[in-house]
Jmol script that loads the backbone (N, CA, C; Angstrom):
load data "model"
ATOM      1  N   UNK A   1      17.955  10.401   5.266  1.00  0.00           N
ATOM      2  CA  UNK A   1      16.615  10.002   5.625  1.00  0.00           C
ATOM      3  C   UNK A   1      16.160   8.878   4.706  1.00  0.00           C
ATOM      4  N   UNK A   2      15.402   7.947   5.408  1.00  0.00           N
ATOM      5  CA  UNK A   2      14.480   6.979   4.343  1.00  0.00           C
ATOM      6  C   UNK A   2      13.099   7.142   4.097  1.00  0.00           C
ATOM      7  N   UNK A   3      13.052   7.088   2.937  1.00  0.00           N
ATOM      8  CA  UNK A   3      11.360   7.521   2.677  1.00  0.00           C
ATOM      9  C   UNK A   3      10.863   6.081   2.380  1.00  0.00           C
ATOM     10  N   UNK A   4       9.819   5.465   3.206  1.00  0.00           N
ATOM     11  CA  UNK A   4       9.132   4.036   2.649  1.00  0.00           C
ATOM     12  C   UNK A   4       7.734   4.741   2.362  1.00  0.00           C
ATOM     13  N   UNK A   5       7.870   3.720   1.202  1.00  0.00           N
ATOM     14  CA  UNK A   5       6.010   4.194   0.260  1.00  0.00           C
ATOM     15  C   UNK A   5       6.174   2.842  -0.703  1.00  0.00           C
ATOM     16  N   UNK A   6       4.413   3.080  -1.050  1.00  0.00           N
ATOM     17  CA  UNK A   6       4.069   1.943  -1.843  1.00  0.00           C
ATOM     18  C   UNK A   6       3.918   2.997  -3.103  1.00  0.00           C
ATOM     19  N   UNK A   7       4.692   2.976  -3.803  1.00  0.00           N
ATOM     20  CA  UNK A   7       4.427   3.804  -5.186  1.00  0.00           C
ATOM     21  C   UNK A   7       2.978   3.889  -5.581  1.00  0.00           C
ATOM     22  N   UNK A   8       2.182   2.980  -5.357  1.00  0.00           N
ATOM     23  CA  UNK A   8       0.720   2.773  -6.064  1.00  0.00           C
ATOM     24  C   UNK A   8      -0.156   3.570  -4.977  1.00  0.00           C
ATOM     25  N   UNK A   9       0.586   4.287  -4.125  1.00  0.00           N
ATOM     26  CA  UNK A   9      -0.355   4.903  -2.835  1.00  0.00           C
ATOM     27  C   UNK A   9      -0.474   6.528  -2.943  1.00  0.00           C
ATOM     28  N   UNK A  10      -2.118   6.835  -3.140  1.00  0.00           N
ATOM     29  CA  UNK A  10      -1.852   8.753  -3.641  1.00  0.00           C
ATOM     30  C   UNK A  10      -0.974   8.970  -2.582  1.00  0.00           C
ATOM     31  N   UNK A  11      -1.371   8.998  -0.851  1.00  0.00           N
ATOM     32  CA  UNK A  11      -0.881   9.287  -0.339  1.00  0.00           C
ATOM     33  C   UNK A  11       0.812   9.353  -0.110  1.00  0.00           C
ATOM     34  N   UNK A  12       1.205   8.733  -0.442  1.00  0.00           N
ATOM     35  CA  UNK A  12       2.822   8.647  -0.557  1.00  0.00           C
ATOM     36  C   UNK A  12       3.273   9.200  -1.677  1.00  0.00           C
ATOM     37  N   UNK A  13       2.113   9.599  -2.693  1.00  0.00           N
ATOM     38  CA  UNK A  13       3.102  10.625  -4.173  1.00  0.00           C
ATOM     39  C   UNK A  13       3.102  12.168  -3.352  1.00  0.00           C
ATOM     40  N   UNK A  14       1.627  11.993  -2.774  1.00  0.00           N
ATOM     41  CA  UNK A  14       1.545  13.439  -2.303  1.00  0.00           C
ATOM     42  C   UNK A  14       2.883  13.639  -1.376  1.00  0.00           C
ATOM     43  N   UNK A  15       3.202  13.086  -0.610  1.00  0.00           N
ATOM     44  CA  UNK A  15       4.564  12.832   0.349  1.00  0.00           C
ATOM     45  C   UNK A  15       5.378  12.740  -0.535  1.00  0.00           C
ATOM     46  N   UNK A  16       5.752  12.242  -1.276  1.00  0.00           N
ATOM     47  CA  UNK A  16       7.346  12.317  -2.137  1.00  0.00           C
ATOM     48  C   UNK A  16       7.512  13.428  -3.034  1.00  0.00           C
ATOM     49  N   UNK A  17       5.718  13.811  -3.290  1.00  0.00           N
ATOM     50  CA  UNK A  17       5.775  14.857  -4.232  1.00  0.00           C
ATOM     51  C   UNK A  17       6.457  16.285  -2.921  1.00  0.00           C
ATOM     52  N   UNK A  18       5.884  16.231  -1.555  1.00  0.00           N
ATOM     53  CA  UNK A  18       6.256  17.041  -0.700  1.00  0.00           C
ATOM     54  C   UNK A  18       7.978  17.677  -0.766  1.00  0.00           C
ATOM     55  N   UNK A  19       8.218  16.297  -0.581  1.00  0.00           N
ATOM     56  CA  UNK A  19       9.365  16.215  -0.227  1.00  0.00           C
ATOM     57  C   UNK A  19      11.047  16.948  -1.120  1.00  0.00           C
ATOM     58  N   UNK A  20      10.063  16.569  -2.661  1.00  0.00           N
ATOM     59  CA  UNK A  20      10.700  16.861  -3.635  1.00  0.00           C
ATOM     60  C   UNK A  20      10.988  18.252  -3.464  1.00  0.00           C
ATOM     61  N   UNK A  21       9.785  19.111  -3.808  1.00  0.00           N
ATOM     62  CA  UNK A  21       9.727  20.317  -4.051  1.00  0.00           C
ATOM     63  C   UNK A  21       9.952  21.296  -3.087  1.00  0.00           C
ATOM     64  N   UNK A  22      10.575  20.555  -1.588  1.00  0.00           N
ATOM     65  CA  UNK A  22      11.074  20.728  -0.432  1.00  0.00           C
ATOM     66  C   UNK A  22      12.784  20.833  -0.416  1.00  0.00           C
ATOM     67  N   UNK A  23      12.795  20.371  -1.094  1.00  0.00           N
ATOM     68  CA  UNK A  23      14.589  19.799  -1.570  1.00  0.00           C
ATOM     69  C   UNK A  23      15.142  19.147  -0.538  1.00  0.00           C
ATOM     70  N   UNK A  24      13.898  17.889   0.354  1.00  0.00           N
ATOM     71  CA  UNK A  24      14.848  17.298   1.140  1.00  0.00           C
ATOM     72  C   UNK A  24      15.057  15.588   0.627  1.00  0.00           C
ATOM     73  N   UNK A  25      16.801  15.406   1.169  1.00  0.00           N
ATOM     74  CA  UNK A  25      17.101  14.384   0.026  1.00  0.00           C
ATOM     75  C   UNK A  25      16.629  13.383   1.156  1.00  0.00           C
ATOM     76  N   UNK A  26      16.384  12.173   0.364  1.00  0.00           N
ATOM     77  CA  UNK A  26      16.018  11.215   0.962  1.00  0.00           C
ATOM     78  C   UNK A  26      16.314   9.453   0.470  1.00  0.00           C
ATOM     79  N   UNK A  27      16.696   8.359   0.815  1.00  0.00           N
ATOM     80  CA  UNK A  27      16.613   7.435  -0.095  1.00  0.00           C
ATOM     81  C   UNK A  27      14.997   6.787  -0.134  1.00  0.00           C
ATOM     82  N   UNK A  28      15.198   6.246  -1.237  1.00  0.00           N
ATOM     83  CA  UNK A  28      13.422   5.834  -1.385  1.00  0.00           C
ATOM     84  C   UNK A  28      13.534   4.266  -1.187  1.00  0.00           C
ATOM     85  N   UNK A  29      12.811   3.892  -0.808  1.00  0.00           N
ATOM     86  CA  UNK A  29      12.536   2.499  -0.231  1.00  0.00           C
ATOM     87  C   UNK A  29      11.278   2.078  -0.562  1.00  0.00           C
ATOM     88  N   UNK A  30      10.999   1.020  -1.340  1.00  0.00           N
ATOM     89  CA  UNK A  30       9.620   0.494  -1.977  1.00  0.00           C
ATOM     90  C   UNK A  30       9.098  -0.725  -0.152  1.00  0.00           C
ATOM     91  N   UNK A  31       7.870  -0.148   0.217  1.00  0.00           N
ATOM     92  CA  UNK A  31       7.660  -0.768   1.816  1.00  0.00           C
ATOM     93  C   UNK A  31       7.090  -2.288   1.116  1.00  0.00           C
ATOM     94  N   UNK A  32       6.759  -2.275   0.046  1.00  0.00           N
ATOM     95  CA  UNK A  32       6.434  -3.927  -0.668  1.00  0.00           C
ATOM     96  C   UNK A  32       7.439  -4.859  -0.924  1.00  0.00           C
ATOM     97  N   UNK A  33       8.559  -4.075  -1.828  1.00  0.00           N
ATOM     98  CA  UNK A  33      10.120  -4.919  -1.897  1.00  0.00           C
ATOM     99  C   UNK A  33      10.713  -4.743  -1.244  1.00  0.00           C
ATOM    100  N   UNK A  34      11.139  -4.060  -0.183  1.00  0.00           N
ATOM    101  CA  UNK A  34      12.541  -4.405   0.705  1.00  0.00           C
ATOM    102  C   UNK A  34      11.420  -3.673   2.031  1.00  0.00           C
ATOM    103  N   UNK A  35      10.616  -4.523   2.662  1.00  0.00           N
ATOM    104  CA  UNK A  35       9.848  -4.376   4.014  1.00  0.00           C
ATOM    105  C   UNK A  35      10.985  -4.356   5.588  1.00  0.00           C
ATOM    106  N   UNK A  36      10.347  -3.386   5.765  1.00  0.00           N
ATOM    107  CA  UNK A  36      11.531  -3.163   7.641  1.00  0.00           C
ATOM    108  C   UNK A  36      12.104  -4.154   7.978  1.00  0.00           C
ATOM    109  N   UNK A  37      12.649  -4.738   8.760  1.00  0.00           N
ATOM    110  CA  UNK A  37      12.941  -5.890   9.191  1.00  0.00           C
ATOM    111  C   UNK A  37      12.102  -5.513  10.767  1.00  0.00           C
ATOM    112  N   UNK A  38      12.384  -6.633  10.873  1.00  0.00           N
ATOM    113  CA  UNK A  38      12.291  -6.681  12.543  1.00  0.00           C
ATOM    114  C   UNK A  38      13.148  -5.935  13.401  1.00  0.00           C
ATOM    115  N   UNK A  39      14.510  -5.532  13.168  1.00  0.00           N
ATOM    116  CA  UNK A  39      15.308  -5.116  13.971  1.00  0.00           C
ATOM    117  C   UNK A  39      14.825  -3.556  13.651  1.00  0.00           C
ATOM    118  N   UNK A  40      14.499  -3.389  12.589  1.00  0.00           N
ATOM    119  CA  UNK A  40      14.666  -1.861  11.840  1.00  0.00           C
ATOM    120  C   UNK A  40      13.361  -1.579  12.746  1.00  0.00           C
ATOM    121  N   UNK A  41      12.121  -1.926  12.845  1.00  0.00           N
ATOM    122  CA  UNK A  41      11.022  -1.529  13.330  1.00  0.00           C
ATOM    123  C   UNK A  41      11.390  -1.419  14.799  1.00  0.00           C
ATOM    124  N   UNK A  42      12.381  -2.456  15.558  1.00  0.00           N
ATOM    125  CA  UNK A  42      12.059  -2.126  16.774  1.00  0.00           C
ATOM    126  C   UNK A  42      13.036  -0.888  17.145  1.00  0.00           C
ATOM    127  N   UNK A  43      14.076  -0.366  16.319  1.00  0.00           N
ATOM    128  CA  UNK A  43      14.149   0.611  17.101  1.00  0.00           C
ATOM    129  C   UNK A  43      13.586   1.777  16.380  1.00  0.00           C
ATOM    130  N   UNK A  44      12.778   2.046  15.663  1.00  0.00           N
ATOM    131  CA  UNK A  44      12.141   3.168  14.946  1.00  0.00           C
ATOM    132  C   UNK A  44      11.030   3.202  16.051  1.00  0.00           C
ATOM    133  N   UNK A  45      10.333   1.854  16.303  1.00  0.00           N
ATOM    134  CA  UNK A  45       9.371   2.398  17.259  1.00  0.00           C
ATOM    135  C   UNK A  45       9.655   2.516  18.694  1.00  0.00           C
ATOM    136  N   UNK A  46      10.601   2.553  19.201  1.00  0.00           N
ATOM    137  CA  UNK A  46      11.677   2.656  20.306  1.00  0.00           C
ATOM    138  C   UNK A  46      11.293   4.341  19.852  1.00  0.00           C
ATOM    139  N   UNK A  47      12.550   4.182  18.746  1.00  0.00           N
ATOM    140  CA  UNK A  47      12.996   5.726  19.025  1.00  0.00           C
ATOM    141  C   UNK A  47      11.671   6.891  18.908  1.00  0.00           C
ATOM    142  N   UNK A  48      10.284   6.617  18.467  1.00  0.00           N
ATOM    143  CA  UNK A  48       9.151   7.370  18.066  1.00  0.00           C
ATOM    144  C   UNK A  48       8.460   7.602  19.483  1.00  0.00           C
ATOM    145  N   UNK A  49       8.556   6.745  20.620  1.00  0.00           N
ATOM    146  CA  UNK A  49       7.886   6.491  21.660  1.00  0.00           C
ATOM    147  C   UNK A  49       6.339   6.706  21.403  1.00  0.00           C
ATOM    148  N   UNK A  50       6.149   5.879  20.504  1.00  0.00           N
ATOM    149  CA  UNK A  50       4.694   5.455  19.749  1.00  0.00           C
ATOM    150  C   UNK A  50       4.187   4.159  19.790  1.00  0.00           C
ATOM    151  N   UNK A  51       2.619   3.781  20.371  1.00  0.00           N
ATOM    152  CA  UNK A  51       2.569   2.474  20.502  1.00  0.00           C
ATOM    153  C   UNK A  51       3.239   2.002  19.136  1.00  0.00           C
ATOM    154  N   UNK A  52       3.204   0.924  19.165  1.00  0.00           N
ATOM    155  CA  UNK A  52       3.371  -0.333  18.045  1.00  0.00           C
ATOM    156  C   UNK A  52       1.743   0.075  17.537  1.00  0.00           C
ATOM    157  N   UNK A  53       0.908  -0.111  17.736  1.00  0.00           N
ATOM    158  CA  UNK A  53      -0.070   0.065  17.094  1.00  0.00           C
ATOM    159  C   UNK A  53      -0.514   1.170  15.686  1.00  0.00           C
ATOM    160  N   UNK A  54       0.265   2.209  16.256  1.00  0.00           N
ATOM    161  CA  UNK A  54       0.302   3.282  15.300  1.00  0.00           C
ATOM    162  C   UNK A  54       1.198   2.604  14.104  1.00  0.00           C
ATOM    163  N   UNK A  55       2.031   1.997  14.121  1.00  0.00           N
ATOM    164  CA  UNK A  55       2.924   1.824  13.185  1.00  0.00           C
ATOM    165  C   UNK A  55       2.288   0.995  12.034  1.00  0.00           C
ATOM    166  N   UNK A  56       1.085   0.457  12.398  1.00  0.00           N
ATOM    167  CA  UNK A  56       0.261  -0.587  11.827  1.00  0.00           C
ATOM    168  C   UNK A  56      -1.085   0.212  10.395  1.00  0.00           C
ATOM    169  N   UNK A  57      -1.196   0.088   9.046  1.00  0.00           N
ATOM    170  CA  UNK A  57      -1.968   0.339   7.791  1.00  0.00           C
ATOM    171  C   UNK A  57      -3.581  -0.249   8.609  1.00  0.00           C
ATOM    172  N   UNK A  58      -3.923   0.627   9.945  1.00  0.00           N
ATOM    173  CA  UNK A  58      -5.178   0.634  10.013  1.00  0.00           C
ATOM    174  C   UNK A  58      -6.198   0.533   8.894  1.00  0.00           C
ATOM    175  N   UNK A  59      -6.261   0.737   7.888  1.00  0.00           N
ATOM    176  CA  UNK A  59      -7.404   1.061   6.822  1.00  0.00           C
ATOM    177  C   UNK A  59      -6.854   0.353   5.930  1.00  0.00           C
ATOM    178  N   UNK A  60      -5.775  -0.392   5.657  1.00  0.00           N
ATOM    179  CA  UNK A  60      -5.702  -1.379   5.141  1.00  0.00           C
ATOM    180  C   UNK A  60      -6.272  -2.709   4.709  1.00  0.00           C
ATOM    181  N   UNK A  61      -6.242  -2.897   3.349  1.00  0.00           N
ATOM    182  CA  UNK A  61      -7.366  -4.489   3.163  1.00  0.00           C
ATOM    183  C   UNK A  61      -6.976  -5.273   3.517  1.00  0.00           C
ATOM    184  N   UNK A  62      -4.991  -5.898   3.702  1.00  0.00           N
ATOM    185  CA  UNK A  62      -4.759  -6.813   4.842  1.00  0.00           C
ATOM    186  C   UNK A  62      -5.075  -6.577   6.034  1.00  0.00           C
ATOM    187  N   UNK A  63      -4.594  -5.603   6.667  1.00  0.00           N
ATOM    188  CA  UNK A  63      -4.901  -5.510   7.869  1.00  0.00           C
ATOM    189  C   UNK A  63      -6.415  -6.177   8.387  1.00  0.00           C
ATOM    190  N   UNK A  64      -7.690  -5.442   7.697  1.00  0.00           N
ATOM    191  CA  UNK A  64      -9.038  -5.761   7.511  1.00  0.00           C
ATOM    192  C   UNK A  64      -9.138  -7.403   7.188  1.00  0.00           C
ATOM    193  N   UNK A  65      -8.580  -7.992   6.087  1.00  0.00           N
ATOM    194  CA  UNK A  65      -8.312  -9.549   5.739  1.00  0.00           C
ATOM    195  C   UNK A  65      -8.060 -10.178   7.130  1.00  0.00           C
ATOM    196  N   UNK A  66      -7.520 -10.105   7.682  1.00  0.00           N
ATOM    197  CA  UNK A  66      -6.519 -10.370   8.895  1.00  0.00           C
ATOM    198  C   UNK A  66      -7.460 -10.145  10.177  1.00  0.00           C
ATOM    199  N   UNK A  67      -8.172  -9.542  10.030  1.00  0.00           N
ATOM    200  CA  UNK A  67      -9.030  -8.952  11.673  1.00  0.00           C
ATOM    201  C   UNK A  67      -8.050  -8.609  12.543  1.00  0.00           C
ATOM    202  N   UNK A  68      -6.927  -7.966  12.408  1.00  0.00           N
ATOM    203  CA  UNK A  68      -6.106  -7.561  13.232  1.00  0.00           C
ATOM    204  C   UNK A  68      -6.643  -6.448  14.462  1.00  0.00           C
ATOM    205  N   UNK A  69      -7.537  -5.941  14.267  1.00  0.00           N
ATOM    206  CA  UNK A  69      -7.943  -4.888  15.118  1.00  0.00           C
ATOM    207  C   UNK A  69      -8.371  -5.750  16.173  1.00  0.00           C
ATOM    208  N   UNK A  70      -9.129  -7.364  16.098  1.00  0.00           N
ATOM    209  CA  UNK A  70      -9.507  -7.734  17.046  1.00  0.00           C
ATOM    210  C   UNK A  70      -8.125  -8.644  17.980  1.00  0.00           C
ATOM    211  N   UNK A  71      -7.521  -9.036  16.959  1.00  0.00           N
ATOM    212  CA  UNK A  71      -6.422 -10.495  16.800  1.00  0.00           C
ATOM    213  C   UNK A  71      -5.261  -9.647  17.975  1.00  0.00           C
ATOM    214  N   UNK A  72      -4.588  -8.101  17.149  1.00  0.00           N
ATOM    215  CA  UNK A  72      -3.544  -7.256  18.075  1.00  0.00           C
ATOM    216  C   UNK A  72      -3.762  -7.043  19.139  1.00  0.00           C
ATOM    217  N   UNK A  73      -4.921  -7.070  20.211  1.00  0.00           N
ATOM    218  CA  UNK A  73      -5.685  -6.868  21.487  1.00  0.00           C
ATOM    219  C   UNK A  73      -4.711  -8.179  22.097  1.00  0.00           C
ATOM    220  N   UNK A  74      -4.766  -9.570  21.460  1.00  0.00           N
ATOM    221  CA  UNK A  74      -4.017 -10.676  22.178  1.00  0.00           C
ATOM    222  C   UNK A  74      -2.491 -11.074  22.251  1.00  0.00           C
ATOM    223  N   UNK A  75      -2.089 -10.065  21.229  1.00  0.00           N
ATOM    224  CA  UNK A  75      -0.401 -10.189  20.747  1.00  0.00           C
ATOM    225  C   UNK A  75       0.530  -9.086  21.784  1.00  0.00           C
ATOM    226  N   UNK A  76       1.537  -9.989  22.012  1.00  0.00           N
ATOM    227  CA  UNK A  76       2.376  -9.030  22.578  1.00  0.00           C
ATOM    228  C   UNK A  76       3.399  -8.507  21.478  1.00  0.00           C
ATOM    229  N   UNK A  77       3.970  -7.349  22.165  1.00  0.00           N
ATOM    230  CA  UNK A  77       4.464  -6.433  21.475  1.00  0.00           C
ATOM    231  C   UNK A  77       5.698  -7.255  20.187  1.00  0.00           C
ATOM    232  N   UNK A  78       6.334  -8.743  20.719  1.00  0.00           N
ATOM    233  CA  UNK A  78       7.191  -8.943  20.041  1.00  0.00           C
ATOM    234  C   UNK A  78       6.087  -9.622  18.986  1.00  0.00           C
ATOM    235  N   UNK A  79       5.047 -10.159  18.763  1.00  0.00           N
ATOM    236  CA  UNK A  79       4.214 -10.875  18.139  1.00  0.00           C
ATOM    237  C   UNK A  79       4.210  -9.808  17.073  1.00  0.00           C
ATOM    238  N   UNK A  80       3.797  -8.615  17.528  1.00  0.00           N
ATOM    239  CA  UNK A  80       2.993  -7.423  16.891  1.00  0.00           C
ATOM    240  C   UNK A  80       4.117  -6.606  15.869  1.00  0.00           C
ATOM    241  N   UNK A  81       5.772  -6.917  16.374  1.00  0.00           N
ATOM    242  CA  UNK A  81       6.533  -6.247  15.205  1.00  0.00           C
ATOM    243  C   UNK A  81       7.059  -7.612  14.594  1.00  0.00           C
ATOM    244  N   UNK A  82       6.967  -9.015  14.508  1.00  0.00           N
ATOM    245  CA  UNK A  82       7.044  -9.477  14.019  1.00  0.00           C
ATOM    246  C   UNK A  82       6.414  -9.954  12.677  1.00  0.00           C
ATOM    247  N   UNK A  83       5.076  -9.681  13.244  1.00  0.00           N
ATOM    248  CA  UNK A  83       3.686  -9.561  12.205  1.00  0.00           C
ATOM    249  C   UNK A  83       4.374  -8.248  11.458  1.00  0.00           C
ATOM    250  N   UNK A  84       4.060  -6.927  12.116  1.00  0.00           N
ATOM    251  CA  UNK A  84       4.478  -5.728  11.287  1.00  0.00           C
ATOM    252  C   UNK A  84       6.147  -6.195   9.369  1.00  0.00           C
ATOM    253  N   UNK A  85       7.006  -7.106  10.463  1.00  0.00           N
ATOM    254  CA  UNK A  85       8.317  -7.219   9.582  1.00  0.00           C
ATOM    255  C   UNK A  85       7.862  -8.234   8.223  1.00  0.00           C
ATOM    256  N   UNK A  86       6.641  -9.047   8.441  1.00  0.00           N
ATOM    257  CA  UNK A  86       6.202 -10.280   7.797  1.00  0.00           C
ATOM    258  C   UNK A  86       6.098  -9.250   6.031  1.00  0.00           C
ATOM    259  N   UNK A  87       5.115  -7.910   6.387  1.00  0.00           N
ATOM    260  CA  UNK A  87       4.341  -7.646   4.897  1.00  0.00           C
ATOM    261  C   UNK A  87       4.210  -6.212   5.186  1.00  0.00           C
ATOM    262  N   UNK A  88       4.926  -5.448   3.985  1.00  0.00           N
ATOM    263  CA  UNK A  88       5.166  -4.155   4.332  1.00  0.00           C
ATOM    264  C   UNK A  88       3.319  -3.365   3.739  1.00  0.00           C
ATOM    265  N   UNK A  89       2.816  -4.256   3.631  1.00  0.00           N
ATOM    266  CA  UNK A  89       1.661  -3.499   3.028  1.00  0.00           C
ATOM    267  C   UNK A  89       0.529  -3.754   4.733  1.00  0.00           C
ATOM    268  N   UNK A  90       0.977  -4.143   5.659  1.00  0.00           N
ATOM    269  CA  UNK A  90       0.664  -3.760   7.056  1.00  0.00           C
ATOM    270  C   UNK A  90       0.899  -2.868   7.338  1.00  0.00           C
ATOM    271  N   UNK A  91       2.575  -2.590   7.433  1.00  0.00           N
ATOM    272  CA  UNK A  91       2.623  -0.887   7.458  1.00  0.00           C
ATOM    273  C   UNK A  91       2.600   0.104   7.364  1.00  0.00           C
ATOM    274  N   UNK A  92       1.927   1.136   8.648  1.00  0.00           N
ATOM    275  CA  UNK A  92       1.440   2.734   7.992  1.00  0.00           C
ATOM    276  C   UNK A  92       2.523   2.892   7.051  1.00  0.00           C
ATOM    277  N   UNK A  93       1.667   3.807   5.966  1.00  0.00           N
ATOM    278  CA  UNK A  93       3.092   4.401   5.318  1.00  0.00           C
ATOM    279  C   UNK A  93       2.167   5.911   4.936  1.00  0.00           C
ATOM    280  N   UNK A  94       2.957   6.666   4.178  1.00  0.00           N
ATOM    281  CA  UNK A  94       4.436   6.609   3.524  1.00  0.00           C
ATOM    282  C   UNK A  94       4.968   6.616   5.488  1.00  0.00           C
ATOM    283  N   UNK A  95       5.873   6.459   5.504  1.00  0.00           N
ATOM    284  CA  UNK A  95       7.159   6.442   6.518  1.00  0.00           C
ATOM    285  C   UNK A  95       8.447   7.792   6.218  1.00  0.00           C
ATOM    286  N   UNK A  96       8.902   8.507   7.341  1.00  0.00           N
ATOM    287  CA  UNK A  96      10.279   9.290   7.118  1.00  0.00           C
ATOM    288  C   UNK A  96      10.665   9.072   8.536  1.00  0.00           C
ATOM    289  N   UNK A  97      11.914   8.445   7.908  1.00  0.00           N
ATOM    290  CA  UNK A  97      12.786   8.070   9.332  1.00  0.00           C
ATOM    291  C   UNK A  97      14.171   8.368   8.935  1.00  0.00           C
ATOM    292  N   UNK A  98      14.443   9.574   9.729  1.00  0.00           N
ATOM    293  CA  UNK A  98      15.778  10.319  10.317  1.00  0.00           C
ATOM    294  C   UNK A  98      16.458  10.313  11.668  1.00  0.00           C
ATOM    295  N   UNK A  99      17.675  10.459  11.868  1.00  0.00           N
ATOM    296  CA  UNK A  99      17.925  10.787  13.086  1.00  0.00           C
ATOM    297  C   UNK A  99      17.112  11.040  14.126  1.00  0.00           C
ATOM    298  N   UNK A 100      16.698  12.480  14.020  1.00  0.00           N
ATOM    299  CA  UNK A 100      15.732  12.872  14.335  1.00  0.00           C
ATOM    300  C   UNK A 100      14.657  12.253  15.024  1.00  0.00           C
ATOM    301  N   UNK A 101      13.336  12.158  14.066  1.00  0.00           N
ATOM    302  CA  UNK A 101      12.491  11.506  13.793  1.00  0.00           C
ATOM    303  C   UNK A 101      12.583  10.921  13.106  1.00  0.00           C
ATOM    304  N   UNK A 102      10.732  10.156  13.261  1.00  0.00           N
ATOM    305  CA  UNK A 102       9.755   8.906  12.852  1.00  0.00           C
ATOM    306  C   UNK A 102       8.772   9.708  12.320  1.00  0.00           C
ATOM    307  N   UNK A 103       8.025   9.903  11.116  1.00  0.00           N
ATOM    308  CA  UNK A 103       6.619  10.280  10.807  1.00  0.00           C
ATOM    309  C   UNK A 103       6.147   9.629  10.121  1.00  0.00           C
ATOM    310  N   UNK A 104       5.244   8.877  10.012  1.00  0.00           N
ATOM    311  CA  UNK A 104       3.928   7.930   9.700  1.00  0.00           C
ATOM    312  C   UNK A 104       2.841   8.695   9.092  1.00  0.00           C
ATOM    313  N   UNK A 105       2.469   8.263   8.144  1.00  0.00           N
ATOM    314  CA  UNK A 105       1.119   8.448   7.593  1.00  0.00           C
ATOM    315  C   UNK A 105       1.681  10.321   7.050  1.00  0.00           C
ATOM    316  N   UNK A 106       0.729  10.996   6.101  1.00  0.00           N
ATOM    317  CA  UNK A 106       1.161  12.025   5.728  1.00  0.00           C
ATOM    318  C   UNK A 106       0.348  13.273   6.100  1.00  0.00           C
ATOM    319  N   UNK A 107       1.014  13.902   6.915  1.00  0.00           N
ATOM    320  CA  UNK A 107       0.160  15.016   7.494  1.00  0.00           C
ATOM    321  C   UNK A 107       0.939  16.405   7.234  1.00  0.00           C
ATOM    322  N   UNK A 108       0.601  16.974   5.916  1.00  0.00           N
ATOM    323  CA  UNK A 108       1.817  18.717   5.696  1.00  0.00           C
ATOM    324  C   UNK A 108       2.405  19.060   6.418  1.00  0.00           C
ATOM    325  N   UNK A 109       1.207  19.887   7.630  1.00  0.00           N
ATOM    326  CA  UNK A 109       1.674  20.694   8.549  1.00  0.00           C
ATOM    327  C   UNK A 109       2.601  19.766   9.188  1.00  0.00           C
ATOM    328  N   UNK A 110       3.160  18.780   9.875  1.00  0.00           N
ATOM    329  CA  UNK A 110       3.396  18.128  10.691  1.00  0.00           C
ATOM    330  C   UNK A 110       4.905  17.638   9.861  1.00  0.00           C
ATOM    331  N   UNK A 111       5.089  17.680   8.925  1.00  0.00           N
ATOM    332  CA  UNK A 111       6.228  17.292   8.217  1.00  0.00           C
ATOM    333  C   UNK A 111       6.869  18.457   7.805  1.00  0.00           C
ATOM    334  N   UNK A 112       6.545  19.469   7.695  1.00  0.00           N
ATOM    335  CA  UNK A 112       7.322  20.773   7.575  1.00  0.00           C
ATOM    336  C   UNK A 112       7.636  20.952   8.728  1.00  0.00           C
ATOM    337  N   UNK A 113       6.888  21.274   9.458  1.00  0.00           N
ATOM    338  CA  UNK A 113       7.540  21.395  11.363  1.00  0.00           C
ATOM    339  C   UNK A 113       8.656  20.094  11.857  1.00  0.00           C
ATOM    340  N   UNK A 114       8.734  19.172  11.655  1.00  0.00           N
ATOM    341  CA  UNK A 114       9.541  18.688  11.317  1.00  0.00           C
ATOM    342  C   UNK A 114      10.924  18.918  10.810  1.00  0.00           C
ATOM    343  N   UNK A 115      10.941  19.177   9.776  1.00  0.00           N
ATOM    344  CA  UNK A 115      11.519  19.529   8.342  1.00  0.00           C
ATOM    345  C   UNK A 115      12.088  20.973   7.989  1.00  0.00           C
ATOM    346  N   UNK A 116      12.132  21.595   9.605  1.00  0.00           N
ATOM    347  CA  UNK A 116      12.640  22.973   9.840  1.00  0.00           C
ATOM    348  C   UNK A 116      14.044  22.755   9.911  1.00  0.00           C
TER     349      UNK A 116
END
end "model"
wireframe off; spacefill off
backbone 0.3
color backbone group
């Protein structure tokens, strides 16, 4: 599995802290230094059958910098993971992407059910 997080994000300690004390192994991936590519996003959000939109740091100060909430309404989907591959601090995170699954953003219940 890959775990992407911005180390400086509670939310992603709380997630790695999860994960730890879960004993599931994972490689860690900094989403600031080595950001998805383009190819990597399109089939994660392929394989999630999740808009592209979800995949996007809604509450984010780029995102917000950017007016993307109004700007993504005019982009098509290849615009929208191209933007996503540009700056990993666009993307939701923390991120766990397995076989399996895709999970975005950090929700307990929802990552243990998972994680069965």
């Amino acid at each position: 599995m890959i775990f992407l997080e911005y180390p400086k994000c509670s939310t992603c300690k709380k997630a790695k802290d999860f994960l730890i004390k879960n004993n599931v192994k994972f490689d860690d991936r900094n989403i600031v230094e080595d950001n998805p590519t383009y190819e990597e996003l399109v089939t994660w959000i392929k394989a999630s059958n999740r808009d592209i939109k979800t995949f996007f740091n809604t509450s984010g100060n780029l995102y917000k910098e950017l007016n993307l909430k109004e700007k993504l309404l005019e982009m098509n989907d290849e615009e929208k993971i191209k933007l996503l591959a540009s700056n990993g601090m666009l993307v939701k995170r923390p991120m766990l992407i397995s076989n399996d699954f895709i999970l975005s953003g950090f929700k307990e219940d929802l990552w243990k059910n998972e994680l069965k």
